[in-house]
N, CA and C atoms as an extended XYZ file, in Angstrom:
519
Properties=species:S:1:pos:R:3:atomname:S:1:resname:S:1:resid:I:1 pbc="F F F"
N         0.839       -1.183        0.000 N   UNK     1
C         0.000        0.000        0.000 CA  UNK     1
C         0.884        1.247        0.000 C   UNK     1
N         0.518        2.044       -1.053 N   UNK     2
C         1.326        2.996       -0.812 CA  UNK     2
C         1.059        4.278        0.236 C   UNK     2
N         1.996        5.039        0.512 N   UNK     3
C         1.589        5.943        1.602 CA  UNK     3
C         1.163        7.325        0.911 C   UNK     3
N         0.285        8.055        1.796 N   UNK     4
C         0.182        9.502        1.534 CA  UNK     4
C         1.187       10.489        0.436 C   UNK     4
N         2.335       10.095        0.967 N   UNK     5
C         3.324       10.812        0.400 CA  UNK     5
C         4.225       10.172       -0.699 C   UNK     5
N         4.396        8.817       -0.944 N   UNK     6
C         4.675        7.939       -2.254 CA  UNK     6
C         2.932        8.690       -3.189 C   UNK     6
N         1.812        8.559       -2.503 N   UNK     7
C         0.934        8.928       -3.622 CA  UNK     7
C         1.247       10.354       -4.121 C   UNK     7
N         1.421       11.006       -3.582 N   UNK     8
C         1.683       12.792       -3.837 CA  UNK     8
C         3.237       12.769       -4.735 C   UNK     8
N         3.966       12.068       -4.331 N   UNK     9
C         5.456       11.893       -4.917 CA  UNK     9
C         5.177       11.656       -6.359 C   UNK     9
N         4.149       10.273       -6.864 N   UNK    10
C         4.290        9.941       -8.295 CA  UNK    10
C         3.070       11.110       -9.057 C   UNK    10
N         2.635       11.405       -8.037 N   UNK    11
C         1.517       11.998       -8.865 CA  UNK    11
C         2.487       13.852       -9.170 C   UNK    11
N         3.026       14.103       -8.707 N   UNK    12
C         3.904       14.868       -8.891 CA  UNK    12
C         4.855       14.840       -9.969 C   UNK    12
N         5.189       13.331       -9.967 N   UNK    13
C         6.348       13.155      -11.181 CA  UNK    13
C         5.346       13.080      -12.490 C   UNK    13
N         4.030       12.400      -12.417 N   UNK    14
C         3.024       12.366      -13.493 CA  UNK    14
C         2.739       13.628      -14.300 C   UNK    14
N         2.665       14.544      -13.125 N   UNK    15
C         2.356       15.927      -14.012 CA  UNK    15
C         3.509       16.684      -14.589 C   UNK    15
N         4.782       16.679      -13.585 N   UNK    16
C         5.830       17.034      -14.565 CA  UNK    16
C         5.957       16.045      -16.352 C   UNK    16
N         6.124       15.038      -16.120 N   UNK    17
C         6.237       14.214      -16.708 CA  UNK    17
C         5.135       14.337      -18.485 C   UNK    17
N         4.037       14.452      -17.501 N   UNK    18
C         2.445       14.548      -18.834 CA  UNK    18
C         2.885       16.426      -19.044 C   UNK    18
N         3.533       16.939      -18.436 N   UNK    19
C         3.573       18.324      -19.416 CA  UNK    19
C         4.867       18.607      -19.779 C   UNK    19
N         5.897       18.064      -19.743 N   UNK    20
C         6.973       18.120      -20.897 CA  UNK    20
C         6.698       17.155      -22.056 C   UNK    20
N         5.769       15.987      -22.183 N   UNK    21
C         5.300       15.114      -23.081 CA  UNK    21
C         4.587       15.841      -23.667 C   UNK    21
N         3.660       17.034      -22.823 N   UNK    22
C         2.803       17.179      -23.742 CA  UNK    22
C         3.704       18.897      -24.656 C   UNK    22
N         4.318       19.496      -23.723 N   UNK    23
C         5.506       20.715      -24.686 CA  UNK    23
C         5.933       19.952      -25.568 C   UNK    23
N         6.860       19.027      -25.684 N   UNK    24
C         7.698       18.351      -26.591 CA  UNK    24
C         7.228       18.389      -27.656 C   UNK    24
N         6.145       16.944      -27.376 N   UNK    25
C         4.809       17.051      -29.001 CA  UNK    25
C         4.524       17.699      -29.618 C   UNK    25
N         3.708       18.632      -28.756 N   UNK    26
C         2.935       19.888      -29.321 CA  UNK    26
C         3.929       20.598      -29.995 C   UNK    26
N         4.701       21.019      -29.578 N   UNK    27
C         6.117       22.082      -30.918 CA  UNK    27
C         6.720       21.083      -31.581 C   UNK    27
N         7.068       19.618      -31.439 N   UNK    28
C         7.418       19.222      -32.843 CA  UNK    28
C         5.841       19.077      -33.877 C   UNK    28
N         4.756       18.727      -33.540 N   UNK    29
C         3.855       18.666      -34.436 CA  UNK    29
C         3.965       20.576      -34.975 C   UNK    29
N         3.532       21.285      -34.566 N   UNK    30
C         3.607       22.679      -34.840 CA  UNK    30
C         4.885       22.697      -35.859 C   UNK    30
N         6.367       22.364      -35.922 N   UNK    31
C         7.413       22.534      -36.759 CA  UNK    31
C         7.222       21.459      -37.737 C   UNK    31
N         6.923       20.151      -37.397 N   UNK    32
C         6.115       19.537      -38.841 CA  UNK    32
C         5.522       20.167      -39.219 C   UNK    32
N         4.614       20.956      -39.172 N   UNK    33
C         3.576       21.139      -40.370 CA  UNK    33
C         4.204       22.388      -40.707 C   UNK    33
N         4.943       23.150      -40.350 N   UNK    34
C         5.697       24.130      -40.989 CA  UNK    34
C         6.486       23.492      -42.164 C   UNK    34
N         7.142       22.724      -41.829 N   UNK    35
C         8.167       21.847      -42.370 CA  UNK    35
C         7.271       21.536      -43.773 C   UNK    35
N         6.351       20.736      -43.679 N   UNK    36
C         4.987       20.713      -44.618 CA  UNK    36
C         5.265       21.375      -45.716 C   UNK    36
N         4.847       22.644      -45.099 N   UNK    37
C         4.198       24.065      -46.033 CA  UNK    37
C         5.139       24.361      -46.835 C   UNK    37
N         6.586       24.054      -46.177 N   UNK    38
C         7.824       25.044      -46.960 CA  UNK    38
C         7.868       23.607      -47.806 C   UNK    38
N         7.633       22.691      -47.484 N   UNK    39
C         7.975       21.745      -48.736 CA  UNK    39
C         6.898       21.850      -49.548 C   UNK    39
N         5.559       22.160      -49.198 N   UNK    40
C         4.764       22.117      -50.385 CA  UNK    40
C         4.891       23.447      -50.936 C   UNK    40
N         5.539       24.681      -50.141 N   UNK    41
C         5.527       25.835      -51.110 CA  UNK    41
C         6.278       25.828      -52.076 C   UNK    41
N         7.327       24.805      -52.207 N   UNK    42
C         8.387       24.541      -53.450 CA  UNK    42
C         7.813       23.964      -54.502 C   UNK    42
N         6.534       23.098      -54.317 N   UNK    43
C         6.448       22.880      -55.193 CA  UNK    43
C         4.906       23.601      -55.752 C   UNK    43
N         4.254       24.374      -54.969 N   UNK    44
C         3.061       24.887      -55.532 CA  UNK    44
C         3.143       26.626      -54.638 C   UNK    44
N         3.796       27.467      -55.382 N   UNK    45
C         3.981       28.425      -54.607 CA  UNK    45
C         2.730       29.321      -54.818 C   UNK    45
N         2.204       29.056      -55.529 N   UNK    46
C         1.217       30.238      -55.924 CA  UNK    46
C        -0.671       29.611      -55.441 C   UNK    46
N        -0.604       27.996      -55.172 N   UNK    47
C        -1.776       27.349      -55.135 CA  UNK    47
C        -1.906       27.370      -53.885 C   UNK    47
N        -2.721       27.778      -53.313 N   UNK    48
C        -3.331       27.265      -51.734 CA  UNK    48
C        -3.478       26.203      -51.740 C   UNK    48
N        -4.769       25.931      -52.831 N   UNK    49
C        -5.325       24.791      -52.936 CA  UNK    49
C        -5.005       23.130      -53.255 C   UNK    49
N        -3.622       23.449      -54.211 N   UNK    50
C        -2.873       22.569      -54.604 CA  UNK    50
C        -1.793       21.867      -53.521 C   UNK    50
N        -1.655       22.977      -53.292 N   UNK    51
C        -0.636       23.015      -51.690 CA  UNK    51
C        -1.347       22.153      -50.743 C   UNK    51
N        -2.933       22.155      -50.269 N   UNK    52
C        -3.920       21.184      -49.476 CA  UNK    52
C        -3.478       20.141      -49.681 C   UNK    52
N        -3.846       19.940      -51.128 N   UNK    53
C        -3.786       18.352      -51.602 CA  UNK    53
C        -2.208       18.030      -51.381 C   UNK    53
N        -1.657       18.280      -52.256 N   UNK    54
C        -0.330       18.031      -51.824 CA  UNK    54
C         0.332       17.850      -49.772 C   UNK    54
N        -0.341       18.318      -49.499 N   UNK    55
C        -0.133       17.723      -47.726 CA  UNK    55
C        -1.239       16.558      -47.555 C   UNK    55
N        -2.379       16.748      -47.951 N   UNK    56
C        -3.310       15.784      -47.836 CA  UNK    56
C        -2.811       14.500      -48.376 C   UNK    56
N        -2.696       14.376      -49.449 N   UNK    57
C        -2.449       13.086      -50.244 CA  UNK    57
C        -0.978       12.716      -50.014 C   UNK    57
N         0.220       13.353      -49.826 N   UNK    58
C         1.218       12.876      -50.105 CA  UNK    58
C         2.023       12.768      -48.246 C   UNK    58
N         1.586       14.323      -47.402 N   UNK    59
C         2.373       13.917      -45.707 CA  UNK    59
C         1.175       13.189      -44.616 C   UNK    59
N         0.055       13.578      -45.345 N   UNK    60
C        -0.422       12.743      -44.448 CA  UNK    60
C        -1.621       11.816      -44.830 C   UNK    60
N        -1.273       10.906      -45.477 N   UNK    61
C        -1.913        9.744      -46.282 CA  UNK    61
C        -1.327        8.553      -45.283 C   UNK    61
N        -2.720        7.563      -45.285 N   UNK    62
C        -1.976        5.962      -44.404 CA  UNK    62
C        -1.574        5.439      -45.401 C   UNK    62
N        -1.636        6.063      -46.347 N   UNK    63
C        -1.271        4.961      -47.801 CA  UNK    63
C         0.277        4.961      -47.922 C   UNK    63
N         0.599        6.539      -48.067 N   UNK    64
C         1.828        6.444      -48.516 CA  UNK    64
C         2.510        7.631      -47.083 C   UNK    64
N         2.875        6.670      -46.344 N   UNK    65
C         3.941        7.053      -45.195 CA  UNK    65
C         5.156        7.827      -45.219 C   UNK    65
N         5.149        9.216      -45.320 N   UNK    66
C         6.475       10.203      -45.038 CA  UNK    66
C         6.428       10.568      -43.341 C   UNK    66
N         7.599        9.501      -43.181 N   UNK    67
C         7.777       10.019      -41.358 CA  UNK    67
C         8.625       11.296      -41.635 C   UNK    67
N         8.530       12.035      -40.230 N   UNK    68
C         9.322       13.204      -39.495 CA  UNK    68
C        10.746       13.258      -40.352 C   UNK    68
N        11.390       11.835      -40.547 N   UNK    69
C        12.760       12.053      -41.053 CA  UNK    69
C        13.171       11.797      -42.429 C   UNK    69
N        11.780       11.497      -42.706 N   UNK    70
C        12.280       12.107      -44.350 CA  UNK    70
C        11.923       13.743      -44.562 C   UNK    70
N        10.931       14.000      -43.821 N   UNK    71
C        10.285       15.381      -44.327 CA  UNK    71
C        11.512       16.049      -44.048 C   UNK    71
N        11.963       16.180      -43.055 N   UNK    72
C        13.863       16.912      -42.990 CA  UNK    72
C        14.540       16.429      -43.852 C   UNK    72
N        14.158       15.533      -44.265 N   UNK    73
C        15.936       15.090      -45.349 CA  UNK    73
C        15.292       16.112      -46.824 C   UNK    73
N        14.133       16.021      -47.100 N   UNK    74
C        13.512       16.546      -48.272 CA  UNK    74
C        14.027       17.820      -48.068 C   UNK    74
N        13.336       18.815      -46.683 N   UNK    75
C        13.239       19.894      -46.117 CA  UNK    75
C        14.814       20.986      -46.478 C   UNK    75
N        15.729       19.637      -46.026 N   UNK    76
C        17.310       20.007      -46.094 CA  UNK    76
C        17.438       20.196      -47.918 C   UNK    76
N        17.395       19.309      -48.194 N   UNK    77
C        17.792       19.622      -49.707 CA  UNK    77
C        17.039       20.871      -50.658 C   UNK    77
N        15.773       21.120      -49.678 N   UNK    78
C        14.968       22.051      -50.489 CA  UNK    78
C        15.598       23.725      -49.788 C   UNK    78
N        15.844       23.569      -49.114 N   UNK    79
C        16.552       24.432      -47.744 CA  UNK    79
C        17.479       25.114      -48.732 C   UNK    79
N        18.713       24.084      -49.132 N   UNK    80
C        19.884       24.037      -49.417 CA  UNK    80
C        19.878       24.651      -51.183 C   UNK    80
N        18.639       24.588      -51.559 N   UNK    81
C        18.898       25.061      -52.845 CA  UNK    81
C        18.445       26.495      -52.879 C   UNK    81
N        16.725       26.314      -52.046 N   UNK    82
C        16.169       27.876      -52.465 CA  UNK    82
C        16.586       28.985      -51.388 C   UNK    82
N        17.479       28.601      -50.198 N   UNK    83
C        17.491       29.329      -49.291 CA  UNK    83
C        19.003       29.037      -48.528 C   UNK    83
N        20.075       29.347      -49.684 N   UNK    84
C        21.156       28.555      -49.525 CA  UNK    84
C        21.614       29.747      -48.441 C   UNK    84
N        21.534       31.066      -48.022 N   UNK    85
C        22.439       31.217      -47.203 CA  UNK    85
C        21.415       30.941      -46.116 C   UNK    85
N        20.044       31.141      -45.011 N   UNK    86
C        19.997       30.412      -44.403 CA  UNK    86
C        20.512       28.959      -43.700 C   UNK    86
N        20.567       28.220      -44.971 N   UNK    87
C        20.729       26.513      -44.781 CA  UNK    87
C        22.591       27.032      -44.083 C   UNK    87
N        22.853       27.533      -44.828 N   UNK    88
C        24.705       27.911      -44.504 CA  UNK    88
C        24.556       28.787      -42.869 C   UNK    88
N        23.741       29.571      -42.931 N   UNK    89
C        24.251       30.217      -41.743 CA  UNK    89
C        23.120       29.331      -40.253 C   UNK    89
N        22.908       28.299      -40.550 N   UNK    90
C        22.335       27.968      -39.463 CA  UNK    90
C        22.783       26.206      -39.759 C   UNK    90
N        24.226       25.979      -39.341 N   UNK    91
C        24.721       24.350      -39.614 CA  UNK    91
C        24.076       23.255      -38.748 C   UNK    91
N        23.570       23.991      -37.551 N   UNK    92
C        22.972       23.168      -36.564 CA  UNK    92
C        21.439       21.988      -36.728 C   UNK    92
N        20.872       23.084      -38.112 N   UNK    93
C        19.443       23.122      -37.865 CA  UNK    93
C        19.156       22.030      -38.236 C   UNK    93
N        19.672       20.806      -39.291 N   UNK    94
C        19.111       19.861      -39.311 CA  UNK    94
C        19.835       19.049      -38.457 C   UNK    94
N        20.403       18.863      -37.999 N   UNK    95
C        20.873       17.698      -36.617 CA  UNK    95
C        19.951       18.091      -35.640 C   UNK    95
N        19.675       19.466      -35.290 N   UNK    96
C        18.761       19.893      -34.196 CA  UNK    96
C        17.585       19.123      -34.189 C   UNK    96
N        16.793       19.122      -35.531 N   UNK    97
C        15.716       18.294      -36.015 CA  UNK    97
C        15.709       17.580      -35.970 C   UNK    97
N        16.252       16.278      -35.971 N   UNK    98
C        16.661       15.419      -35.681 CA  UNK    98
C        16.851       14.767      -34.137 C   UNK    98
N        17.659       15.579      -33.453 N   UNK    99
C        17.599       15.068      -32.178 CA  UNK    99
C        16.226       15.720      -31.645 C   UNK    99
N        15.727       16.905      -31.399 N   UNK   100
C        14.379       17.078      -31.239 CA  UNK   100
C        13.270       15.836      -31.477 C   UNK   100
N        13.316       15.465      -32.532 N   UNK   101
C        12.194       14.288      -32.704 CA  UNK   101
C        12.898       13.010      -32.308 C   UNK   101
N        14.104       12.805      -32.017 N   UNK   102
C        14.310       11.612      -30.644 CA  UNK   102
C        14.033       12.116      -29.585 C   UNK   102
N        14.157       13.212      -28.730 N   UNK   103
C        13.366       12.890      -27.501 CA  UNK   103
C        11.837       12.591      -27.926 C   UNK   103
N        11.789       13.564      -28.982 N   UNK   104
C        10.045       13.258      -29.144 CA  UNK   104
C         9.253       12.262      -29.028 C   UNK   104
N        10.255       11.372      -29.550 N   UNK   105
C         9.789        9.900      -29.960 CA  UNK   105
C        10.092        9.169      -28.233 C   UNK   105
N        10.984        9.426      -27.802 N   UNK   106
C        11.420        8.907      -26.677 CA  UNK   106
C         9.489        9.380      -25.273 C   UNK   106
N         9.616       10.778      -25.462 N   UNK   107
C         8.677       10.979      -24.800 CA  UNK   107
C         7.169       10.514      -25.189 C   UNK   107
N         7.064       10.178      -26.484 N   UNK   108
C         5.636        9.362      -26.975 CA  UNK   108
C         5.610        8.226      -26.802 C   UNK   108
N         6.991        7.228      -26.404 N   UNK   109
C         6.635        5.972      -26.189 CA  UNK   109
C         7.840        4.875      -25.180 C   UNK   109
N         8.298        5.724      -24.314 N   UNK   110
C         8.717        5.351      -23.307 CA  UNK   110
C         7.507        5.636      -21.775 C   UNK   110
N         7.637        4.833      -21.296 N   UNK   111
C         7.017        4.708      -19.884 CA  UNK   111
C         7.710        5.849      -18.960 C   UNK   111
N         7.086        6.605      -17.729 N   UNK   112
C         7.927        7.060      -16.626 CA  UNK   112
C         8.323        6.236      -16.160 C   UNK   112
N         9.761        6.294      -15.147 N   UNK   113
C        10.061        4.808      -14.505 CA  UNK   113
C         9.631        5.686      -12.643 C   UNK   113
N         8.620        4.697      -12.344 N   UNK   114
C         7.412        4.918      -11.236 CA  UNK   114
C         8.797        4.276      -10.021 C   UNK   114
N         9.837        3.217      -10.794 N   UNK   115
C        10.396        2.600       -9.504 CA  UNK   115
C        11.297        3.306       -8.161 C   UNK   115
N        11.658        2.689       -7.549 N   UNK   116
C        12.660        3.581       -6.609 CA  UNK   116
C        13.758        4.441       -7.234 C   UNK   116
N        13.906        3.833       -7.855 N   UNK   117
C        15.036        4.352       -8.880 CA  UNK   117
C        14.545        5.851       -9.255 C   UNK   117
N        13.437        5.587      -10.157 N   UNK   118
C        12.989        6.436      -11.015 CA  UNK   118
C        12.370        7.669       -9.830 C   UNK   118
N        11.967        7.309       -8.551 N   UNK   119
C        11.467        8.105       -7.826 CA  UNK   119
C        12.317        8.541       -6.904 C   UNK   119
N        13.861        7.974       -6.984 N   UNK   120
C        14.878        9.068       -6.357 CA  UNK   120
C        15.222       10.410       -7.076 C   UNK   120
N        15.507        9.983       -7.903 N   UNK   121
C        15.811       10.568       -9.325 CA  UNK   121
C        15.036       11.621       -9.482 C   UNK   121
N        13.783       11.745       -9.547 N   UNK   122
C        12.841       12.934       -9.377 CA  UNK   122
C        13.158       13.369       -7.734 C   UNK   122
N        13.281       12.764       -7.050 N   UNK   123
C        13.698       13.761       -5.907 CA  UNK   123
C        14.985       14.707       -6.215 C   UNK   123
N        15.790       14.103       -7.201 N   UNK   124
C        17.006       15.278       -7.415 CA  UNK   124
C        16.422       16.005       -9.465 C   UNK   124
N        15.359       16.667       -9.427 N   UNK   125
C        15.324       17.130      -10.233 CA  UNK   125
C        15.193       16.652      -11.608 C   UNK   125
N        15.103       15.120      -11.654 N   UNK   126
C        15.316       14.504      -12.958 CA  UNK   126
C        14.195       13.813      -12.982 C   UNK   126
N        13.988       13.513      -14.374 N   UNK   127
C        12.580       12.417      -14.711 CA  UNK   127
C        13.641       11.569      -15.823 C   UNK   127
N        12.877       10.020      -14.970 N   UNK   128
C        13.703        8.741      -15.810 CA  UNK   128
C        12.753        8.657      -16.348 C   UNK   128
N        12.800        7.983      -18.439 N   UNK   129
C        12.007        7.359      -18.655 CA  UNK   129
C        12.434        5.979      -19.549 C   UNK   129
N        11.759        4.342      -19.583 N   UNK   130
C        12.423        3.716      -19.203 CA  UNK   130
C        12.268        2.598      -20.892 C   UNK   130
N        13.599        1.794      -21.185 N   UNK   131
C        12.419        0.898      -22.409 CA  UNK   131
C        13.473       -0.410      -22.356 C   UNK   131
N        12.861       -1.295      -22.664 N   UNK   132
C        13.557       -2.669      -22.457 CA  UNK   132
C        13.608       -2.571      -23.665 C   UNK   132
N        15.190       -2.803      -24.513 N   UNK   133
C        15.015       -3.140      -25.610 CA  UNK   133
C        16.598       -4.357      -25.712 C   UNK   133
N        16.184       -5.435      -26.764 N   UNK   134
C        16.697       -6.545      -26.942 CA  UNK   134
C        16.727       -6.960      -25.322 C   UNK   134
N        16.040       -7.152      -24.315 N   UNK   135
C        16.880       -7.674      -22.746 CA  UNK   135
C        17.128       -6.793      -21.854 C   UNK   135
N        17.559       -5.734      -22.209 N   UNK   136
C        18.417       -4.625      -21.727 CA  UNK   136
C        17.390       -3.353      -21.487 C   UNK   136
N        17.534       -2.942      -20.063 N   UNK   137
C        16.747       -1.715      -19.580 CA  UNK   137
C        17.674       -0.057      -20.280 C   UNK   137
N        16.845       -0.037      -20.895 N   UNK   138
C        17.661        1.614      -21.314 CA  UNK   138
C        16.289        2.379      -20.460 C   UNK   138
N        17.425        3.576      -20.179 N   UNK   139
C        17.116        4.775      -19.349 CA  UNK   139
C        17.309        5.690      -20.309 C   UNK   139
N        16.744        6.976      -20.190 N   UNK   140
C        16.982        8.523      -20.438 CA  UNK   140
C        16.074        9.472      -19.568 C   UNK   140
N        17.294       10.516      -19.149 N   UNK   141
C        17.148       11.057      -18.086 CA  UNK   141
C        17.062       12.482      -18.725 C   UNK   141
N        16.241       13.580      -17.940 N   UNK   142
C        16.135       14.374      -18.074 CA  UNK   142
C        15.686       15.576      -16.790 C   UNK   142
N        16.952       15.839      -16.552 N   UNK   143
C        16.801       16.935      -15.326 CA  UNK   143
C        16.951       18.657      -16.053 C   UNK   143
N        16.385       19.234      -15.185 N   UNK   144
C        16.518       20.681      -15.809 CA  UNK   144
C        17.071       21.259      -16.851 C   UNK   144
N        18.381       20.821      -16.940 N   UNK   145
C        19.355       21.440      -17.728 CA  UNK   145
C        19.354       21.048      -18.806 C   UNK   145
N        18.917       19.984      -19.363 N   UNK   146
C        18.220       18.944      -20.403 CA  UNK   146
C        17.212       19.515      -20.881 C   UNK   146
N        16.156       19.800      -19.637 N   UNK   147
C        15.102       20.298      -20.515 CA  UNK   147
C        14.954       21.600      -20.971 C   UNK   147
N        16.186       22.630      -20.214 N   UNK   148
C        16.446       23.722      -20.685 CA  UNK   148
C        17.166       23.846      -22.097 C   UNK   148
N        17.591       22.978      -22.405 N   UNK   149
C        18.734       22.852      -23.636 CA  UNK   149
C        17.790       22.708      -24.699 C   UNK   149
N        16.569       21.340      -24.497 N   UNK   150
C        15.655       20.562      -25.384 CA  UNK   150
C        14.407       22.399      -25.667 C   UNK   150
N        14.350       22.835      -24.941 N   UNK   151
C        13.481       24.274      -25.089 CA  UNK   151
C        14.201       25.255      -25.819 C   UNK   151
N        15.492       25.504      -25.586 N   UNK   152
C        16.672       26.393      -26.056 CA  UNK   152
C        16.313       25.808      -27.747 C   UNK   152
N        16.843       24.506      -28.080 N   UNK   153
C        16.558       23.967      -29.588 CA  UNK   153
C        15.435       24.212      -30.361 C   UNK   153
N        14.270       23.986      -29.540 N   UNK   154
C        12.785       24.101      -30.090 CA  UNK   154
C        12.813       25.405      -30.622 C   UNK   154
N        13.170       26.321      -29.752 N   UNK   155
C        12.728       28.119      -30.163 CA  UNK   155
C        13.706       28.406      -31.099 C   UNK   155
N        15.228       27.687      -31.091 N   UNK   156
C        15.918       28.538      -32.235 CA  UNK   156
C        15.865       27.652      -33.954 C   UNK   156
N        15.015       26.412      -33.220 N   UNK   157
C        14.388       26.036      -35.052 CA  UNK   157
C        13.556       26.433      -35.234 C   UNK   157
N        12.468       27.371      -34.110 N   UNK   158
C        11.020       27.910      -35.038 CA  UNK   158
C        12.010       29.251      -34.890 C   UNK   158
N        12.751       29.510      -34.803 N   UNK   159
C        12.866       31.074      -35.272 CA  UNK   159
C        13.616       31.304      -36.639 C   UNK   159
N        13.943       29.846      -37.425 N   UNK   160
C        14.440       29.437      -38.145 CA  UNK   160
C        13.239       29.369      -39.393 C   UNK   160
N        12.891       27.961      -38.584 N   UNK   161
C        11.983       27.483      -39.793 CA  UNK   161
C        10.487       28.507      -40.231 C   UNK   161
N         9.969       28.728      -38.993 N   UNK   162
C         8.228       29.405      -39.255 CA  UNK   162
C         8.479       30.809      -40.293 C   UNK   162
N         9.744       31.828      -40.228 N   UNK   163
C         9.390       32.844      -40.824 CA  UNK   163
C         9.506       32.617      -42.447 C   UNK   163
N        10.579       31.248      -42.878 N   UNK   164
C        10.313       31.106      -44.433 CA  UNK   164
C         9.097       30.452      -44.991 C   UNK   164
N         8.143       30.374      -43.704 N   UNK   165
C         7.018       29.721      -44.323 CA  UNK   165
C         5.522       31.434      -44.366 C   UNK   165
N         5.663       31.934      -42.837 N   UNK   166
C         5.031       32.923      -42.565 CA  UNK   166
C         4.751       33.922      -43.770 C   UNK   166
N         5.488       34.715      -44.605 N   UNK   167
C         5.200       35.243      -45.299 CA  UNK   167
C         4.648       35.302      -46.508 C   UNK   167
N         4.946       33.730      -46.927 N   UNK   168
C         4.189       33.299      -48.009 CA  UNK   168
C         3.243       32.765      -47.667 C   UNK   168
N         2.553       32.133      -46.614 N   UNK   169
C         1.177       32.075      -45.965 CA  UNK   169
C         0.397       33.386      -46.062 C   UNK   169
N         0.855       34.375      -45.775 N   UNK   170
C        -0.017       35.035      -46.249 CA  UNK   170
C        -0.042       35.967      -47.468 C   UNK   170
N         0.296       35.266      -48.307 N   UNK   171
C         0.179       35.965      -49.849 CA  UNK   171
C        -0.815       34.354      -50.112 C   UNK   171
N        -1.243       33.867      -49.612 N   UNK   172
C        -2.312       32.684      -49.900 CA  UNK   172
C        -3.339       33.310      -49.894 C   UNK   172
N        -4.236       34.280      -48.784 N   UNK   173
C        -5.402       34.482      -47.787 CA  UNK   173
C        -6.122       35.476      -49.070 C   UNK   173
């Protein structure tokens, strides 16, 4: 049975936990669909409408599957041609993308670890989260400074990515 204060302890780590899962997500879905736009504005700059379909049918179809890491690999090469000094003066931005959507992925489908372990660990500022893979318990940890770094990344790829999409959004309306 757990006590008063083990219940207040996990339920504590739950809510830290359910609202950096839910920050994380929420701004990589928000920089996908940016990501989207600038790829469909390459190829339909002048169509709103064409531009729809083209996200409809081709990023987000069950038929035909473009994960997160192709839309960057596309993103990069389209980057690299129409917006070559951007792509040059920002070397970081696609590795950033990249590791961004591993925690992402890490935070959509790793467990909190609820154990002693995992609930010391939040006593010093950190959230474990946990995945058995081949046998083997892998951990990733994330205390403040982590999640200050993982926030630091998020804001300097939308200050990157959203404004080459922003202005031609609205020459659509």
């Amino acid at each position: 049975m757990l006590s008063e204060e083990d219940k207040k302890l996990l339920f504590e780590m739950h809510n830290k936990a359910d609202s950096l899962r839910g920050f994380i997500i929420n701004e990589l879905i928000s920089i996908e669909l940016y990501i989207e736009w600038y790829i469909a504005k390459h190829f339909f700059p002048s169509n709103g409408e064409l531009m729809n379909e083209f996200i409809s049918t081709f990023m987000h179809s069950q038929q035909i599957a473009i994960g997160f890491s192709k839309k960057v690999e596309l993103f990069a090469k389209i980057l690299e041609r129409d917006n070559k000094d951007t792509f040059d003066n920002n070397p970081n931005l696609i590795k950033d993308l990249k590791d961004i959507n591993q925690h992402r992925n890490y935070f959509a489908h790793r467990p909190l670890d609820i154990t002693e372990y995992g609930t010391n660990e939040f006593k010093n500022a950190t959230l474990v989260f946990t995945q058995y893979f081949n046998g083997k318990l892998n951990t990733v940890k994330y205390g403040n400074e982590k999640i200050i770094e993982l926030h630091g990344k998020i804001l300097s790829i939308k200050k990157i990515v959203f404004p080459l999409v922003e202005a031609w959004l609205n020459t659509l309306k």
